[in-house]
N, C-alpha and C positions, 0 to 999 in steps of 0.2 A: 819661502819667505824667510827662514829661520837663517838660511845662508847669508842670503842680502842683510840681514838685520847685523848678521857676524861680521862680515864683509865692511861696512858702514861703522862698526863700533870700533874696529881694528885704524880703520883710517881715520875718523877722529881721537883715539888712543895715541896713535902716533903722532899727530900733530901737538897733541896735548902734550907729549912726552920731549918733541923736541922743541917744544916751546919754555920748558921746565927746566930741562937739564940743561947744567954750565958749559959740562964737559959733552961733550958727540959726538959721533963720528961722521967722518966727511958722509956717507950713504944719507943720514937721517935728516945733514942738513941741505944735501940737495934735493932730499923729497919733501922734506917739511916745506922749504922755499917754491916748489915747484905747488905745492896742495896750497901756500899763502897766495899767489897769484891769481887762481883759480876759487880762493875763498867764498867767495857770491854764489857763485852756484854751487860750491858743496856745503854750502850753510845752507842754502835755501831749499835743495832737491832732499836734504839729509836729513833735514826738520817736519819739511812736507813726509815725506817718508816713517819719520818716526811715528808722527803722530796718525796718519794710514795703519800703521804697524800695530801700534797700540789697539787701535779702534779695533782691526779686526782678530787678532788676538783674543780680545774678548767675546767677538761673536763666537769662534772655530770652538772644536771640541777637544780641547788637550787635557793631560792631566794637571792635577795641581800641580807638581813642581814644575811641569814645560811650561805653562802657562804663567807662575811665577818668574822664574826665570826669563822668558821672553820680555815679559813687562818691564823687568827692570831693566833690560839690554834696551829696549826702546824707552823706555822714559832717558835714561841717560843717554842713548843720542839724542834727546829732545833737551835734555841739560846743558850738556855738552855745545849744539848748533846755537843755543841762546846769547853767548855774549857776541857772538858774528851778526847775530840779526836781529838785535834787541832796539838798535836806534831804526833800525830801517821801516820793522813794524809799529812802532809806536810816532812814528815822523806825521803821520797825515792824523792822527787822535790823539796829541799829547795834549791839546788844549782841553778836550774832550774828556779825558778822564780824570779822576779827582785825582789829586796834590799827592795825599796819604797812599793811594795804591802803584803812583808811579814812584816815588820814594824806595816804597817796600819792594819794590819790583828789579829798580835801577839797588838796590843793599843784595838782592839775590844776586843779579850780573856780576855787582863787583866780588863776593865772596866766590863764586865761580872762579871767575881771573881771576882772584888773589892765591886761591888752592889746585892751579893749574898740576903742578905733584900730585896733590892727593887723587885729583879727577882722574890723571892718567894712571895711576893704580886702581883706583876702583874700574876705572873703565879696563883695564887687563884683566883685574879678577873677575868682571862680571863676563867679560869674550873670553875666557880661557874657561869659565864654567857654559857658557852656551856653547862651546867646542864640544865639553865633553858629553853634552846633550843631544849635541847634534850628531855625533859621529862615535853613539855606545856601540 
């Protein structure tokens, strides 16, 4: 599971990264344009996933630091999948839920999108330390 979680943080990293930066290279922007087409279902399987991820994480028996580690590589693909899927899960309960919690929810989205840079650094720092947990 720890590979897939790696695997999944790499590829929302990279989308992050080439959504951020000015300058690219031609490789980043035909993958990045190539993962934007496809964006529905790798928001949607990668979200489903994170939060899988998390859950059982918590059940298994690791130690503190893998088990840290793991969690935050999975809460941040649950970060990360959220401004793709935020209008899609709230479309059929937006009437439904109070004013004050969709508000604060859509202020989380936008600071996401707006620190798209920072996301894709911390989402490198945290895959570049689940690398080296994975693979002591």
């Amino acid at each position: 599971m720890g590979l897939i979680t790696l695997l999944v943080a790499l590829a929302f990293t990279t989308l992050y990264f080439g959504r951020s930066l000015d300058k690219k290279p031609e490789q980043l922007t035909r993958v990045t344009t190539i993962m934007m087409t496809h964006i529905d279902q790798m928001a949607r399987w990668g979200g489903l996933y994170g939060i899988v991820a998390t859950v059982l994480t918590l059940l298994w028996r690791y130690d503190l630091g893998d088990m840290l580690i793991r969690l935050l590589n999975n809460v941040m693909i649950c970060m990360m999948v959220l401004p793709f899927t935020f209008d899609k899960l709230t479309e059929k309960y937006r009437v439904k839920i109070n004013a004050a919690i969709m508000d604060e929810a859509r202020t989380l989205v936008g600071w996401i999108s707006s620190n798209e840079k920072r996301m894709s650094y911390v989402g490198a720092g945290c895959a570049g330390v689940l690398f080296l947990e994975l693979f002591k």
